[in-house]
C-alpha positions in Angstrom: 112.5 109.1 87.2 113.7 106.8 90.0 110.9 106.4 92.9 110.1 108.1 95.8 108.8 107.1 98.9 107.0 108.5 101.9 106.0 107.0 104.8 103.0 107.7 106.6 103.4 106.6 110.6 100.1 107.3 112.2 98.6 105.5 115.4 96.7 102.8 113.8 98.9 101.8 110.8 102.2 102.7 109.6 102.5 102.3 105.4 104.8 104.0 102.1 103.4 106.3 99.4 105.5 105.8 96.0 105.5 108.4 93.9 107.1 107.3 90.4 106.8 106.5 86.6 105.3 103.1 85.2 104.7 101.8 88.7 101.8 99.7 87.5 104.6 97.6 85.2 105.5 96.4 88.2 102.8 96.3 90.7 103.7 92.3 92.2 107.8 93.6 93.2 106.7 96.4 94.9 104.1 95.0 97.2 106.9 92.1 97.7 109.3 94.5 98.6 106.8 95.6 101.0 105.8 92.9 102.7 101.9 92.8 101.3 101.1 89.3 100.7 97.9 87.6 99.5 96.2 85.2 97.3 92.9 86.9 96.0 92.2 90.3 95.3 89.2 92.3 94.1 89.8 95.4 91.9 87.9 98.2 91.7 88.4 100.0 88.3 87.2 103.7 87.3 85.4 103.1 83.9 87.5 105.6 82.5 90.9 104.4 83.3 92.6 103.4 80.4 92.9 99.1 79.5 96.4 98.9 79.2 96.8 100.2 82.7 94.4 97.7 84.0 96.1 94.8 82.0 99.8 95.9 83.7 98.7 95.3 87.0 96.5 91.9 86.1 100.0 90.9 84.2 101.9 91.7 87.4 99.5 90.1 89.7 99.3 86.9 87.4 99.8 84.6 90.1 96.7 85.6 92.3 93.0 85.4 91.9 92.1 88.3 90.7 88.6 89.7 90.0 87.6 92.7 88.4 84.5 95.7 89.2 84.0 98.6 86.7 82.4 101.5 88.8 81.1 104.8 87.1 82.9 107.2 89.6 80.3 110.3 89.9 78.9 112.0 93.4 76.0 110.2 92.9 77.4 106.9 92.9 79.0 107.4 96.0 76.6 106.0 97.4 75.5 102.5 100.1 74.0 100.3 97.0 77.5 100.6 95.6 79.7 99.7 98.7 76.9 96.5 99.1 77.8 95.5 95.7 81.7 95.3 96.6 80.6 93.6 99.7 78.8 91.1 98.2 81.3 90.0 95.6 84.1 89.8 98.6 81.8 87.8 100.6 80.3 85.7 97.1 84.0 84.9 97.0 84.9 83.9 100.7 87.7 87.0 100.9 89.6 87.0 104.3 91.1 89.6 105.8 94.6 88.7 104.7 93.3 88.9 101.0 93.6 92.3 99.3 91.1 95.2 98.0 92.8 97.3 95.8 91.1 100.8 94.3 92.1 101.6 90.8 90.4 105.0 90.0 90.3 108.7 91.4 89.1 110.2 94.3 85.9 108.7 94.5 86.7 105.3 93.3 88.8 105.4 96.4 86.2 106.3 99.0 83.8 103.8 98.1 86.0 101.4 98.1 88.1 102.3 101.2 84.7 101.8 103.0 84.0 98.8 101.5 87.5 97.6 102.6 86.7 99.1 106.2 83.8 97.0 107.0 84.4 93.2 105.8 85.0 91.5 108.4 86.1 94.3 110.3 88.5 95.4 107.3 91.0 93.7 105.2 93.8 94.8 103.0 93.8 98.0 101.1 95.9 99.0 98.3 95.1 102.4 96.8 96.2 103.3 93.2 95.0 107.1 92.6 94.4 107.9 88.8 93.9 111.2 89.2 96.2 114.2 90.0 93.8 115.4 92.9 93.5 111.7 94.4 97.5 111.5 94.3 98.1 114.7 96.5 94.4 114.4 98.6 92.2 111.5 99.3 94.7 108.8 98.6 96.6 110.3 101.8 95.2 109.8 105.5 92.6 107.2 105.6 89.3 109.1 104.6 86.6 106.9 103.7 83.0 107.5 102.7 80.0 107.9 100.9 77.6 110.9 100.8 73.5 110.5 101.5 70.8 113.1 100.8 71.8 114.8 104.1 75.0 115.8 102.6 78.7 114.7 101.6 80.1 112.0 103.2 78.6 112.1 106.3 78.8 108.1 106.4 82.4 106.8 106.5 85.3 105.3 108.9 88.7 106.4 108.9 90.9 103.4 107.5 94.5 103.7 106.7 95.6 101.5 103.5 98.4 99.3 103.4 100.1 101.2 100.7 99.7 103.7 97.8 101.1 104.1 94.6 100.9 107.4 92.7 101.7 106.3 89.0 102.7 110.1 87.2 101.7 107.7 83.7 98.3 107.9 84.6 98.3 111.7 84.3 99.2 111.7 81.0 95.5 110.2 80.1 93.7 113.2 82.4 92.3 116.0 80.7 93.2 120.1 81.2 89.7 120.2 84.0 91.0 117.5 85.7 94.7 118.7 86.3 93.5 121.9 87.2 91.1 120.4 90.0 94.3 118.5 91.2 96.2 121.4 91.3 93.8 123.1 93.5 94.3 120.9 96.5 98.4 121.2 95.8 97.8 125.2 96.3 95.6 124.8 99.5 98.2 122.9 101.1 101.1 125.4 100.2 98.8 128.2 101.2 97.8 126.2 105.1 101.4 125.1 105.5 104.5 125.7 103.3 105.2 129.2 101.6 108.0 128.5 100.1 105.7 125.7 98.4 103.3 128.1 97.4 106.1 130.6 95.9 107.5 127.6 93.8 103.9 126.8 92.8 103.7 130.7 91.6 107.1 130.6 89.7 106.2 127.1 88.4 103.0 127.3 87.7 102.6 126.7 83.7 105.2 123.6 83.7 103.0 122.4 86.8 100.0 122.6 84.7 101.9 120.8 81.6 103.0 117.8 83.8 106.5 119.2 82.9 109.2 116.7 84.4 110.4 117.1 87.4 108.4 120.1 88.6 105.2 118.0 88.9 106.7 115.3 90.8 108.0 117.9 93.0 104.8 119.4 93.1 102.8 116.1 94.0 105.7 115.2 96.3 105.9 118.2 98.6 102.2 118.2 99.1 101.8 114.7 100.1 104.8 115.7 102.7 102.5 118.6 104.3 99.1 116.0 104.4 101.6 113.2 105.8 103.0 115.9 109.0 99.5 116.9 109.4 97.9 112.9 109.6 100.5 112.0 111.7 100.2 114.7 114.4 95.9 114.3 113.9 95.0 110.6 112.3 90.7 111.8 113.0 90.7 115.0 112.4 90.5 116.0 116.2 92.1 118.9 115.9 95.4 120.4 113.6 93.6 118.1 110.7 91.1 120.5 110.3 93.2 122.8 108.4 93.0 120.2 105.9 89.4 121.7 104.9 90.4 125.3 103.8 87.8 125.9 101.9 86.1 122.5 102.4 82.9 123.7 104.2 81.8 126.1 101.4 82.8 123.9 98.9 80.4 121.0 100.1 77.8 123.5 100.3 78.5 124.6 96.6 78.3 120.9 95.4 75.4 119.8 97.7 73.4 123.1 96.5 73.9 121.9 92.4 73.0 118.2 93.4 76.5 117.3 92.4 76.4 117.7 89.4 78.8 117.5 86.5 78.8 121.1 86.4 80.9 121.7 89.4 83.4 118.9 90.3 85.1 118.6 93.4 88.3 120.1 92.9 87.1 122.9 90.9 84.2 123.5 94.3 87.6 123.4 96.8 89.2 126.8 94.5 85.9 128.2 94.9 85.6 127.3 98.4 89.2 128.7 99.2 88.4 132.0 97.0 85.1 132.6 99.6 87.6 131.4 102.4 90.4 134.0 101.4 87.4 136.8 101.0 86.0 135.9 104.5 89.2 135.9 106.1 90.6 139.5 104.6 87.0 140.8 105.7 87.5 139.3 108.9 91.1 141.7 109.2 92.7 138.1 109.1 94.7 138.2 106.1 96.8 141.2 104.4 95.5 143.3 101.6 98.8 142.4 99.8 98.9 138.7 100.7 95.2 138.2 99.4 96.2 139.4 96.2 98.7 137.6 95.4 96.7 134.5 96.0 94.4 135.4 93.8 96.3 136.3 90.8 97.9 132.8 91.1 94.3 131.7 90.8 93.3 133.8 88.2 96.1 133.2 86.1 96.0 130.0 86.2 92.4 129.2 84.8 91.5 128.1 87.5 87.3 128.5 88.2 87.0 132.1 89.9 83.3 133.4 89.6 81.1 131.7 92.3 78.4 133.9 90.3 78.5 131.4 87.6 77.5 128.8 89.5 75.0 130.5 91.7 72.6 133.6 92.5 71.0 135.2 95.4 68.1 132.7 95.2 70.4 129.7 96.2 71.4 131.8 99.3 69.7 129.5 101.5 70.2 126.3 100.5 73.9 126.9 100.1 73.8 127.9 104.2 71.7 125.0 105.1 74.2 122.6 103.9 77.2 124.6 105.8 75.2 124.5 108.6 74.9 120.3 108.2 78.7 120.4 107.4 80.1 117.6 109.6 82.8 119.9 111.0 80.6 121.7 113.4 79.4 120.6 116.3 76.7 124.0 117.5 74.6 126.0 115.9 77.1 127.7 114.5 79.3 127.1 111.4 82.9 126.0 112.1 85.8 127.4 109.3 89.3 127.1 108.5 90.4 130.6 107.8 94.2 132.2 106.8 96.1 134.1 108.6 99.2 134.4 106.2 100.2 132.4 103.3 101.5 129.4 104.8 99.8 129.4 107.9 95.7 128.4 108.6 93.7 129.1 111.7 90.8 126.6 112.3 88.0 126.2 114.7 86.7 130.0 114.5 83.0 130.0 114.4 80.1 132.4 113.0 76.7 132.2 113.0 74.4 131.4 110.2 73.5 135.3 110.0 77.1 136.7 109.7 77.6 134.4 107.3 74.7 134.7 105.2 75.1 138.4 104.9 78.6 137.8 103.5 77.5 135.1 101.4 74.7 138.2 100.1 77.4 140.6 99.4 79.2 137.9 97.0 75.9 136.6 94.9 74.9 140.6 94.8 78.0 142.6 94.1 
């Protein structure tokens, strides 16, 4: 497939997505071709991308210093120790700020080293390179960086836009059926917040989506970066219309503080569980249609995607799953701040409930 490009224009940095096939074959020409120059670079590998990847882009980058950091991507490592140990190899190595840090992993992998990148010397290049399905059409978009603490999920980070990003659709080919689905998740939540005719494609789609079936993923992956890329541009920090970005986000932090981030629940599969409470919430609150809600949640059903929030939890984690909402970093009272739908296509954010109304809906769930 030939490349496509998007470019993201935001306040602080303007800089192209390519979405394509084999990208990493060719990793040196396309930084060339826009303009990213340097003579060392540090990169940060996910243990479990595969070698040959690795050795395409050390082949490409041939004529630059190049050194290499294996990280075990998990929640847990997310964490300060690791972004000091990037630190210390950039500054072991005398890295300016013209030089390059360049994340080769998935979502995580990205965060920590986004931060990393964020605070030498008051940040120098970034070049992200998503492995995963859910980095390609989420975190690899818009400048998020951080790490999470015992307080909660990444409650420690900076916003810092990269230089460039380059989704490679081989790398998709190595993920397995969990992981797809969990990048698939974030692809519905921004047809469901923004684009119906997205979400109706999705619907139609779904099962070639799901196979990586050429060209309806790249369509897929393209027309969800386009809705994060118009809603970054109109809110870089998430001062407003960025919110919508976390339908479903607040509940599923809570869900993967409450199980200590475990392996049990991953991100991606905590978001579709997060939207599934959000969708419930919002046709309780007379928000969303009868009609509208299921046909949301047939798409999810049907698709495998994780359903039951009663596997994961019962009345007993009641309160611990509130008293990380409540520390969600979204709200700034008492009270606990969602993203809710209206339609299919279209999100409300900044409505608030208190920790009561909410915990007597979250009772009716774990009960019924």
């Amino acid at each position: 497939m030939k490349q496509i490009k998007l470019n993201i224009v935001t306040k602080t940095k303007k800089y192209p997505i390519i979405i394509g096939s084999n990208l990493t074959l060719n990793v040196s020409k396309i930084l060339k071709s826009n303009s990213i120059d340097f003579e060392k670079c540090l990169i940060v590998v996910d243990k479990s991308v595969p070698k040959k990847f690795i050795l395409n882009i050390k082949r490409s980058l041939k004529n630059k210093n190049i050194y290499v950091l294996f990280f075990n991507p998990s929640e847990k490592n997310k964490n300060i120790n690791n972004v000091n140990k990037i630190l210390e190899i950039l500054l072991n190595k005398n890295f300016s700020r013209n030089d390059v840090l360049i994340s080769l992993g998935g979502g995580i992998t990205g965060d920590v080293s986004g931060f990393a990148a964020s605070l030498l010397k008051r940040g120098l290049k970034f070049i992200n390179i998503p492995t995963t399905l859910l980095a390609q059409v989420d975190s690899s978009i818009g400048g998020k960086t951080g790490i999470n603490s015992k307080y909660g999920k990444n409650l420690i980070g900076s916003f810092y836009q990269p230089s460039i990003v380059l989704s490679d659709i081989q790398f998709l080919n190595s993920l397995s059926k969990r992981d797809i689905i969990c990048g698939y998740g974030e692809i519905l939540k921004h047809s469901l917040i923004d684009n119906k005719k997205l979400f109706y494609f999705l619907n139609k789609n779904l099962e070639k989506i799901l196979n990586l079936t050429s060209p309806f993923i790249e369509k897929a992956i393209y027309e969800s970066c386009k809705i994060k890329k118009k809603v970054i541009e109109k809110d870089e920090n998430e001062e407003a219309l960025r919110k919508i970005l976390n339908f479903g986000h607040t509940f599923a932090h809570a869900y993967e503080a409450s199980l200590g981030y475990s392996r049990k629940l991953n991100h991606g599969e905590a978001v579709i569980l997060g939207m599934k409470t959000a969708l419930n919430f919002s046709l309780r609150e007379n928000m969303l249609s009868k009609r509208e809600y299921n046909v949301i949640i047939n798409h999810i059903d049907k698709s495998g995607l994780p359903s039951s929030i009663k596997k994961y939890f019962s009345i007993k984690d009641l309160n611990k799953i509130l008293s990380f909402m409540i520390k969600d970093k979204k709200n700034n009272s008492e009270k606990i701040n969602l993203v809710l739908l209206k339609k299919i296509g279209k999100a409300i954010f900044n409505k608030q409930y208190s920790k009561k109304k909410l915990g007597l809906f979250m009772e009716k769930i774990l009960t019924n």
